[in-house]
N, C-alpha and C positions, 0 to 999 in steps of 0.2 A: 431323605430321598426326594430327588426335586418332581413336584408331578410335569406332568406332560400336557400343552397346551394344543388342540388342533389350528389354533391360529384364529384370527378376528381380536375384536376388543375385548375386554372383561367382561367376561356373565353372556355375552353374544351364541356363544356355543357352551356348552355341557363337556371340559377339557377329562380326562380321567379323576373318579375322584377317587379318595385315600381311606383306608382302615386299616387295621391291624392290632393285633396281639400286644401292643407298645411293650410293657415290661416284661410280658407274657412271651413274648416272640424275639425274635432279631431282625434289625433293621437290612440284616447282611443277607439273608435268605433271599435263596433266587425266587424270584418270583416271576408269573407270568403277565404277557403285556397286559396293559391297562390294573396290572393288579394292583395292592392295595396296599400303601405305606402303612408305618406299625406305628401308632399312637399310643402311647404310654397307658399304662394301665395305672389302677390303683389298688395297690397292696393291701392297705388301711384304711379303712373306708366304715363311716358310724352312718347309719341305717336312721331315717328320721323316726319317732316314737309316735305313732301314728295311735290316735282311739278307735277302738269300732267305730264304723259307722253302721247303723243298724236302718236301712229302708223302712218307712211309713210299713208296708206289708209286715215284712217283720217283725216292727214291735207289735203292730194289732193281732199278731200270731205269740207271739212271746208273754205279753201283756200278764196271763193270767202269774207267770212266773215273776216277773220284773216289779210289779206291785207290791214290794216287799213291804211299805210300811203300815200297809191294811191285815198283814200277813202273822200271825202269833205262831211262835213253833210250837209244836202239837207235844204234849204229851207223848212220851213213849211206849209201847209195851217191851215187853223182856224178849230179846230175839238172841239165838244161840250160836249165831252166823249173822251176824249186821252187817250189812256194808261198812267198810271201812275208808275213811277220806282223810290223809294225812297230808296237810299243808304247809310248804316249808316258805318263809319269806327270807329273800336274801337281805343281809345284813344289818337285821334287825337287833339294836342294840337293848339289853333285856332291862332298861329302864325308859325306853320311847316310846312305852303302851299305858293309854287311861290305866289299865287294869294294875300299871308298878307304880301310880301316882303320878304320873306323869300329867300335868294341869292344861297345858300347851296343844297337843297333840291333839286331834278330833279323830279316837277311834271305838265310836260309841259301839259296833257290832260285836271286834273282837272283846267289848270289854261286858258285855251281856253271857256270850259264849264263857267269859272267866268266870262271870257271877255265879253262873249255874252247871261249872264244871267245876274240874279240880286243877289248884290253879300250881306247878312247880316254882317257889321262890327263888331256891338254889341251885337250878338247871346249867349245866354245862355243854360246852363243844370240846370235843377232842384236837379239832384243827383249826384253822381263825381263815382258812381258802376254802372257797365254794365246794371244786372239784373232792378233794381230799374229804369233808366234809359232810356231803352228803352219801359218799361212801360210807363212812360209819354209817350212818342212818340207816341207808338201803339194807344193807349186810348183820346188822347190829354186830359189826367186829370192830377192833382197835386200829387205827392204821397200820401198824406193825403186824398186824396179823392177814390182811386184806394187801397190802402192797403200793397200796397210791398215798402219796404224802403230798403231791402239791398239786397246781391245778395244768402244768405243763410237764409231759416224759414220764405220766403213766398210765395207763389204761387198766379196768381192772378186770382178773384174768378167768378166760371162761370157766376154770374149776371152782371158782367163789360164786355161789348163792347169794340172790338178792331176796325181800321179800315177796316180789313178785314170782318166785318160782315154789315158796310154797303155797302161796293164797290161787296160785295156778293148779294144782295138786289137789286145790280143798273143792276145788269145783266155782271158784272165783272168776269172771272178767276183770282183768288186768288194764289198766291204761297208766300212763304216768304224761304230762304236758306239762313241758321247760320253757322257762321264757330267755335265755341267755346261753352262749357259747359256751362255758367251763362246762355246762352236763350234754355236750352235743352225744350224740350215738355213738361217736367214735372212741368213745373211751369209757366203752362197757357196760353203761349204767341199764342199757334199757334191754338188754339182750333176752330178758326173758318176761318181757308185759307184753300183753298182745298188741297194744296199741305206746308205740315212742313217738310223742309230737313234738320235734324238736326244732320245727320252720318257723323259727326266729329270722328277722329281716338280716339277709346275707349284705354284710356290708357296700357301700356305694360310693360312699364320699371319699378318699384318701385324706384329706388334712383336716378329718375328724377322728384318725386310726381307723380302728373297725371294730366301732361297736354293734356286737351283731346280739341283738335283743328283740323283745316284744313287746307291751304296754300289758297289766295285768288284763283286762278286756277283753283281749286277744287271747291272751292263752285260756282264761275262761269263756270265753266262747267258745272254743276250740274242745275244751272240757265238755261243756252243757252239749255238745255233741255228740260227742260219743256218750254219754251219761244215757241220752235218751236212747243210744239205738241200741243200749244192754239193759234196757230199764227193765224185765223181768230174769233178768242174771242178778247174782250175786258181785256184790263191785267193789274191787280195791281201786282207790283212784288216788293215786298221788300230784298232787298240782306244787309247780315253782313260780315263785311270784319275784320276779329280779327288781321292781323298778327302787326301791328304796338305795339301789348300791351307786357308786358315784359316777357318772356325775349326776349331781340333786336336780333333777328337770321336772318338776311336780304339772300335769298339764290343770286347764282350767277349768274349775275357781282355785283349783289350793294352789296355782304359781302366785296370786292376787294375796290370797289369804294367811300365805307361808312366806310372804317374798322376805323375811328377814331368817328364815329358817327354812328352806326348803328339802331338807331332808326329811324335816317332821310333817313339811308339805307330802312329799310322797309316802310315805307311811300312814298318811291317812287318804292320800286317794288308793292306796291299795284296799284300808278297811271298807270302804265306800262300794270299790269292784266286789271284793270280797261277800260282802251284806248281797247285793244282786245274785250271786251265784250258792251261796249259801241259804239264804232264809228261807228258798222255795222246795230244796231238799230237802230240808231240815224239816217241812210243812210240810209234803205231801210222804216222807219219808223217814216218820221219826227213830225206826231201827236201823240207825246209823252212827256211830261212832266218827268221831273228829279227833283228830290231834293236831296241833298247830306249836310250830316250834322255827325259829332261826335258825339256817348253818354257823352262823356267828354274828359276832355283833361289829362294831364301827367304835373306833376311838375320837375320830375328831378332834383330835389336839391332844390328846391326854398323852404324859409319857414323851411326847415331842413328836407321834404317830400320828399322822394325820387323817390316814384312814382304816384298813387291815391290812395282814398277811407282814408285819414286821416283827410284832411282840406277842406275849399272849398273856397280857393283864385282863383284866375284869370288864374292861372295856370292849374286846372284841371275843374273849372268850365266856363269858355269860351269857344265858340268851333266854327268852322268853319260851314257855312251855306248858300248853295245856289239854289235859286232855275233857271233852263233852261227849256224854251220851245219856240224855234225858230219862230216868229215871233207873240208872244203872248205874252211874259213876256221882256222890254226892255231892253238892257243891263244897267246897275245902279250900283251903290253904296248906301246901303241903312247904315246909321248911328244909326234908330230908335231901338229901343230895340226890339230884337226879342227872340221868346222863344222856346223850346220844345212844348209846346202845343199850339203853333200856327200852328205845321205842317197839325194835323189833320183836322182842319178847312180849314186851305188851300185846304189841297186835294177837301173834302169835296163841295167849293163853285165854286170849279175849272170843277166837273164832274155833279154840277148843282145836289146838296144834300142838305136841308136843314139842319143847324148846331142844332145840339140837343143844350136844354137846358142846359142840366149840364155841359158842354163845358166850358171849362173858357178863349181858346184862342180866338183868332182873326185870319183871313185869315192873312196869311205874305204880298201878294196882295192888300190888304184894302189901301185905302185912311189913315186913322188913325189907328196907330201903340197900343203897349202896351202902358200902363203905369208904370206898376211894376212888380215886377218876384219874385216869393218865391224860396226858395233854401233851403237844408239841406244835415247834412252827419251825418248819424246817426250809421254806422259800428261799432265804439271804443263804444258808446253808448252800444248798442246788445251787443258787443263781448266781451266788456272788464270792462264794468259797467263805463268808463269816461263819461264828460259831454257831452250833445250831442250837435250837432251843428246845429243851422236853421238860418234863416237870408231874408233878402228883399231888393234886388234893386230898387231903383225908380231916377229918372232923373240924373245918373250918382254918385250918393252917395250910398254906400253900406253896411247896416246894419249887425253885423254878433252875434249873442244874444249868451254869452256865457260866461263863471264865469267871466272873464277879457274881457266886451264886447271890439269891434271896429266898428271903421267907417271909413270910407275911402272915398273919394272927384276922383272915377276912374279917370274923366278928365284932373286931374292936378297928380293924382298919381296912376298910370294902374299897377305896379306893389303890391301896397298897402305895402309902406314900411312907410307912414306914419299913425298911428291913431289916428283920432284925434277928438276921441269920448268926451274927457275931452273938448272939443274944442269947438266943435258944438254942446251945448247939444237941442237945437231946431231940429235939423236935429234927432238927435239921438232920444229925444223921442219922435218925431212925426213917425219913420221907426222902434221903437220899440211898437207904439199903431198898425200900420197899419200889423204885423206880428202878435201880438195878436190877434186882428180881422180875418186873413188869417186862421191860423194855432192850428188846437184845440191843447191840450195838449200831447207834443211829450215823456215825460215819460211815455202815457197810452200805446206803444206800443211795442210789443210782439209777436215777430216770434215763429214759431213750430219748432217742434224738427228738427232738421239736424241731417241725418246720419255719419256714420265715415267716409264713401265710399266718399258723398259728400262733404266734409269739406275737403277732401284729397284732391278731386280734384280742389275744390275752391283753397286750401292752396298752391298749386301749380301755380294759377294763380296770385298770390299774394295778395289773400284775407283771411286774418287771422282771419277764425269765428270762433265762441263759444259759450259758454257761460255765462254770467253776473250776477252779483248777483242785484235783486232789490232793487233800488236806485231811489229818486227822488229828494234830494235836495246833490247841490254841490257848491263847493269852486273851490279859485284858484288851488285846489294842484289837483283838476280834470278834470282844462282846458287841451286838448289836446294839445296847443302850450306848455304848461308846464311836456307835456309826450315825446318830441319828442324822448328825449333817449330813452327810454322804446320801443318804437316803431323802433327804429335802430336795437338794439337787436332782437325782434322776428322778425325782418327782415333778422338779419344777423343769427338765426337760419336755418330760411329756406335757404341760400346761402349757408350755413355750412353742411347743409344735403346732399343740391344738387349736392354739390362739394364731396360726399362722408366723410366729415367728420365728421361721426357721435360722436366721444367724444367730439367737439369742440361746436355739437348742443345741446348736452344733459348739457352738461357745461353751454352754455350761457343760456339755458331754464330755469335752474336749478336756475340761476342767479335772472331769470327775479322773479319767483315761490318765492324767499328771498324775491326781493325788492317790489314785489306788493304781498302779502298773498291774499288778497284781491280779487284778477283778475280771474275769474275761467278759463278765457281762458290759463292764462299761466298754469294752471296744465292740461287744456286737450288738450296744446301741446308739455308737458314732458309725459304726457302719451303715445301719438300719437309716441312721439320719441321712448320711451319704446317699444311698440310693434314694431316698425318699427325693434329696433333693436333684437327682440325673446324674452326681458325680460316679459314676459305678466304678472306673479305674479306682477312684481312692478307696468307695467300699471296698473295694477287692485286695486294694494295699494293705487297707486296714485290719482285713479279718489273718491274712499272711503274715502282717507282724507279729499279732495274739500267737502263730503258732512258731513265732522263732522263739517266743517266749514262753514255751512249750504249754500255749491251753489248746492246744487243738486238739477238737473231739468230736463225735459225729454230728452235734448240733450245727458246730458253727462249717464243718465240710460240707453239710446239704445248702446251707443259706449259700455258700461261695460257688455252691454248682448252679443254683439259681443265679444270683448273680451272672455268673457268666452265661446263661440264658440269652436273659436281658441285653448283656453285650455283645452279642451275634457270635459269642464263640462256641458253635454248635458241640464239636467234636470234644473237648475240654472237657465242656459241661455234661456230655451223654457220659462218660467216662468216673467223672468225678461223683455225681447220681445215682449209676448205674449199682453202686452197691446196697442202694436203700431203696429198693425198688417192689422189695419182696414185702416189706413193713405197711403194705395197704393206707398209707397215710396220701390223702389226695391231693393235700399241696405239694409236694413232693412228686406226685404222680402227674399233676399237671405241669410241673416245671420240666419234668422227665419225656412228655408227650410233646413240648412244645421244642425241646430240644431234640429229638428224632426228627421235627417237621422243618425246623430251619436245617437240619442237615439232608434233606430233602427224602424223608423216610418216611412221608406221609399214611403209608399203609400200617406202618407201626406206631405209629403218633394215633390214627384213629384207633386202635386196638388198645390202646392204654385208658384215652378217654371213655371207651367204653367200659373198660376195667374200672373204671372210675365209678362211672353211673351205676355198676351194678354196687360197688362196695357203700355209696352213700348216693342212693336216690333223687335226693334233695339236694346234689350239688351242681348250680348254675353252670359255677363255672368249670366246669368240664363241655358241657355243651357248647359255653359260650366257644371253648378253645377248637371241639370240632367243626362249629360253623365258620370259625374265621380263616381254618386250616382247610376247610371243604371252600371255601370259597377263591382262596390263594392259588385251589387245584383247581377251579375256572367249575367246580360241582355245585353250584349258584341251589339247586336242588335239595342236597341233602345240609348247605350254608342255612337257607332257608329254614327246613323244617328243625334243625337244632338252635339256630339262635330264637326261633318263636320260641318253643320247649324252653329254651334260658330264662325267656323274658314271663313266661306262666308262673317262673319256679320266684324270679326277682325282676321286677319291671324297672327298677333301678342300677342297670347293669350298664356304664356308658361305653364301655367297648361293643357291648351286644348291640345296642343303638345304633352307636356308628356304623357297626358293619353293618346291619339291616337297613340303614336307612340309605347303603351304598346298593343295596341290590334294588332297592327300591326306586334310586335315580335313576340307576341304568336302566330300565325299564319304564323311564320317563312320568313314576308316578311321584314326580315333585314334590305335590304338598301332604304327600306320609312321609318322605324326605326330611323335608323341612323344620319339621316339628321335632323330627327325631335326633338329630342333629343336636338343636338348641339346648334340649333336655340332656342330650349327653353332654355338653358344657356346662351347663347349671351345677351338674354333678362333679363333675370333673372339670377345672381350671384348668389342667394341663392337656385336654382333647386337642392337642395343636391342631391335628388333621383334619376331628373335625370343624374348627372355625374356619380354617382352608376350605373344606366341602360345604361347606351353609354357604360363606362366601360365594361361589363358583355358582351354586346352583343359584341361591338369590337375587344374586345377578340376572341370568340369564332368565328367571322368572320377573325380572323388572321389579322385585324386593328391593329398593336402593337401601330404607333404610337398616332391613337385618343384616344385606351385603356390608354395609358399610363400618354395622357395628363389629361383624364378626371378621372384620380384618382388622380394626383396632382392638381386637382379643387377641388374633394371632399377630401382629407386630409386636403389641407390647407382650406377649408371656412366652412366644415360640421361642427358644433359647438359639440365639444364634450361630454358635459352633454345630446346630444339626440343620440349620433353617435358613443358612445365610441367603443362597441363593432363592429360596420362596419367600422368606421376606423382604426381598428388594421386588422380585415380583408383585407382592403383597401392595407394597406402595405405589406401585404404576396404576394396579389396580383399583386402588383407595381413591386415587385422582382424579382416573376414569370414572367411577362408580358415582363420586362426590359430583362432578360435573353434570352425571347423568341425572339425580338427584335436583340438583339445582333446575336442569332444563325442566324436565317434568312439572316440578311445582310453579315456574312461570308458567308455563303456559304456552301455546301454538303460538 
């Protein structure tokens, strides 16, 4: 949309300036005068990994806690109800801790906590994905018995119990603080702790996806808060510590210290955070019980896996596991098989709770250990229609049921490089009867729709969802060990994106889309690439071929209602939406509100977004969409008070920017303008509007050199087929601007 000049030179007068909704909105929406062109949004967008910063006042407030290495943990006496602190670190591979021998690694805290606890040698995960994952944990259930198998299209359901609803019961304060997206609120976990701290940085950037995370720091700060304001309650506190999961960004010393290993760099600036937030409870607190365990581990090459959630060998399904409580639980090595769903019972027998029936674990405590461990990885299954993976541990042999089964003999072969299923066939189908018996039929399962928003920001974490066509019987040619290429590729899509380059993603996407027709995921993420990069016609071709090829399903109909959002086909879009509307899912709700408001139904567009804010609090961008839509209605007032509210919840929001830094010029207060502008560019490459509006205003504040820069932003990136005529304007201006520039610095 071309702006509107009131005439003079460049920058001489304040001509209308531009905002908008850009992917969020249509460009096609009537709008009123002087209103506000739609600058692209970003879908995908990684959140920089910020540390505390703690003011001088602060730490001299803090001090007496933070002095941890003057600090001995105290002796404990015997409490019959201890607090309980169960911390879970993502991705934690169960041999990347001092305490597994591990030589390299600096994590002198957790491995004191080992010395003088009990330490699990042979601990397991049930699932090798965050979300799925710490469902067992919460629940002590199986995922077959709880419902959620991956970390996209399931939520778990309000009649499942977590341990927060009995340590609530026992007369317990409840908190739990997540540092990453897969445990946000919206998928059940936090529904019954008094306090869910899930304000993780809402992503910013687009062509870093959307990693929307925290820095351990953070979330323990965040922790030591609430810790103190129930410090005469009884305390269940569950802490997520994400930053070990990829990508390896260790901050500093250990980026210096780690630089040839930076995974093991951040696994130990987590024990580092860790030791801060622990040693001082542990000191003034010694009836306190800890457990510390991974939702899974990280392969890093092994297998041909690069990272998690494809197989479930010993590399990602092992995990570190211990439990401390100072003169209550003896320091030990325990060998016996231990599981995720033994945690819950432990707690539970620890604070004198009877174990519910449906329970399938064992206190880790007990006299008598497991006997056998179910496991699965059902991702590629969901995402990509391959075979799925399930399997059963029992006395060190490991079953894994799958077109080309294995077994493995762990004790003589821990890395499982031998199989020697043809070998054992006693072993084999007695651990292939005892999996049948465990495990109903894992074909019958069936996530809900995932939105675009959240696939973006899963995809960003390295979880590649979608979705699959239905499928229940398979061959070797759909064993996952026989996919590994295939899975390098849309790996090395997303590297290829994140790295900025996009012809090299769309290329390999494009690749994957030839060699698997079949995969509906590789076409909804040549689509995903498509819009990322403005083509929305071809995403939209693209996601319509998948369904002549019959994968269409509610996943990829909600991403195609958005899409057409974004392409100002208001009416289509309300329609094609309209049936997922009831699913409380926000991105979904916000592409639903923004599409009522391009078809000029703004009264129902704000009724949504407030539906919004009530169902998730903490979500920016809903506000952002009601101030950009109140502002379109010329309601500069209630624009105002929502985009600030966005910008409290995420100050890295560059559509909320733009627009506020648009009400902000009309109003003639330039230089909050100015600045706001810049920074929504910083964030976003693709602000065409606003390097147009920095432009315009810079000018006319005699800025030559931001004016001048921020029209060589929007010539070279404004994509011509939307901008032709503003950037030939663009260049008049650049002329003028340059001249005016020149004059200035000579001189009168």
């Amino acid at each position: 949309m071309a702006k509107q000049k009131k005439g003079g030179a460049a920058g001489s007068v304040i001509p209308s300036v531009s905002e908008g909704p850009g992917r969020e909105g249509s460009r096609n929406a009537p709008l009123p005068p002087r209103s506000l062109a739609h600058a692209r949004d970003d879908r995908a967008r990684r959140s920089t990994r910020l540390l505390l910063i703690l003011s001088v006042v602060a730490l001299l407030l803090l001090a007496g806690w933070l002095a941890f290495p003057k600090t001995k943990i105290a002796a404990r006496f015997h409490s019959t109800q201890p607090d309980v602190i169960l911390v879970t670190i993502d991705t934690l591979r169960a041999d990347s801790v001092g305490f597994a021998g591990n030589t390299r690694v600096k994590t002198p805290f957790l491995d004191e906590l080992a010395r003088d606890g009990r330490v699990f040698t042979n601990a397991h995960a049930h699932n090798v994905v965050t979300l799925a994952s710490h469902t067992n944990i919460l629940t002590g259930l199986y995922p077959y018995q709880h419902g959620v198998r991956d970390n996209s299209g399931f939520k778990l359901a309000p009649s499942q119990k977590t341990i927060a609803h009995w340590m609530r019961e026992k007369g317990y304060a409840t908190g739990a603080f997540v540092g990453a997206f897969p445990l946000d609120s919206r998928f059940g976990l936090g529904r019954e702790f008094d306090v869910y701290d899930d304000r993780y940085h809402e992503a910013s950037r687009p062509m870093d996806f959307a990693v929307d995370e925290r820095r351990a720091s953070e979330v323990l700060a965040a922790a030591r808060k609430w810790y103190d304001t129930v410090a005469e309650k009884k305390k269940f506190l569950w802490i997520h510590l994400y930053d070990p999961h990829a990508p390896y960004s260790p901050p500093p010393p250990f980026d210096e210290q780690f630089r040839d290993n930076p995974y093991l760099g951040e696994i130990s600036y987590t024990d580092s955070e860790l030791e801060k937030f622990l040693r001082p409870i542990l000191a003034a607190r010694p009836d306190t019980m800890v457990i510390i365990t991974a939702d899974h581990g990280e392969s890093l090459g092994e297998h041909g896996e690069m990272t998690h959630g494809l197989f479930a060998y010993e590399a990602t399904l092992k995990v570190p596991m211990l439990v401390y409580e100072k003169g209550d639980v003896a320091p030990s090595k325990d060998d016996r098989l231990a599981r995720h769903v033994d945690i819950v019972p432990t707690i539970l027998a620890r604070v004198g709770i009877e174990k519910p029936k449906e329970l399938s674990g064992t206190s880790l405590l007990a006299d008598r250990g497991a006997d056998d461990s179910y496991f699965e990885s059902l991702s590629t299954f969901l995402n990509r229609g391959w075979a799925p993976i399930t399997g059963v541990i029992q006395q060190q042999k490991k079953f894994i049921d799958v077109p080309v089964p294995e077994l493995y003999h762990l004790a003589s072969d821990p890395k499982e490089t031998r199989n020697v299923y043809a070998d054992d066939r006693r072993a084999s189908n007695a651990l292939r009867t005892l999996l049948t018996a465990m495990a109903p039929d894992r074909t019958d399962v069936v996530p809900s729709a995932v939105s675009k928003e959240e696939r973006a920001k899963l995809l960003a974490l390295g979880y590649i969802t979608g979705a699959s066509g239905k499928k229940s019987n398979f061959t070797a040619a759909d064993d996952p060990k026989n996919l590994v290429a295939i899975d390098r590729k849309m790996h090395d899509v997303v590297a290829s994106y994140e790295e900025g380059n996009v012809p090299k993603a769309l290329q390999v996407a494009q690749e994957v889309v030839r060699e698997r027709p079949d995969m509906a995921n590789a076409y909804d993420m040549l689509a995903f690439l498509l819009q990322q990069s403005e083509r929305l016609p071809d995403a939209a071709r693209v996601l319509r071929d998948a369904y002549a090829r019959g994968l269409r399903d509610d996943q990829m109909q909600m991403r195609l209602g958005m899409i057409l959002t974004e392409m100002g086909n208001a009416p289509e879009a309300i329609d094609v939406l309209r049936p997922f509307v009831d699913r409380e899912d926000p991105d979904v709700l916000n592409a639903y509100g923004l599409a009522l408001a391009g078809a000029g139904r703004a009264s129902e567009a704000y009724q949504i977004f407030d539906r919004i804010s009530t169902i998730d609090p903490t979500n920016a961008k809903s506000l952002q969409n009601y101030g950009v839509v109140a502002l379109q209605n010329n309601d500069v007032t209630a624009a105002r008070e929502h985009l600030l509210r966005a910008l409290d919840l995420n100050s890295n929001l560059p559509i909320t920017l733009n627009t506020l830094a648009v009400i902000y010029a009309r109003e003639g207060q330039y230089q909050s303008a100015i600045p706001m502008w810049s920074k929504a560019i910083s964030l976003d490459r693709r602000q065409y509007d606003a390097m147009y509006n920095l432009a315009l205003v810079a000018g006319q504040q005699h800025q030559w050199e931001v004016c001048v820069k921020a029209l060589n932003q929007f010539i070279g990136n404004a994509p011509p087929e939307r901008y032709a005529r503003d950037i030939e304007k663009a260049r008049a201006m650049r002329t003028e601007a340059a001249r005016r520039m020149s004059q200035e610095r000579r001189g009168p």
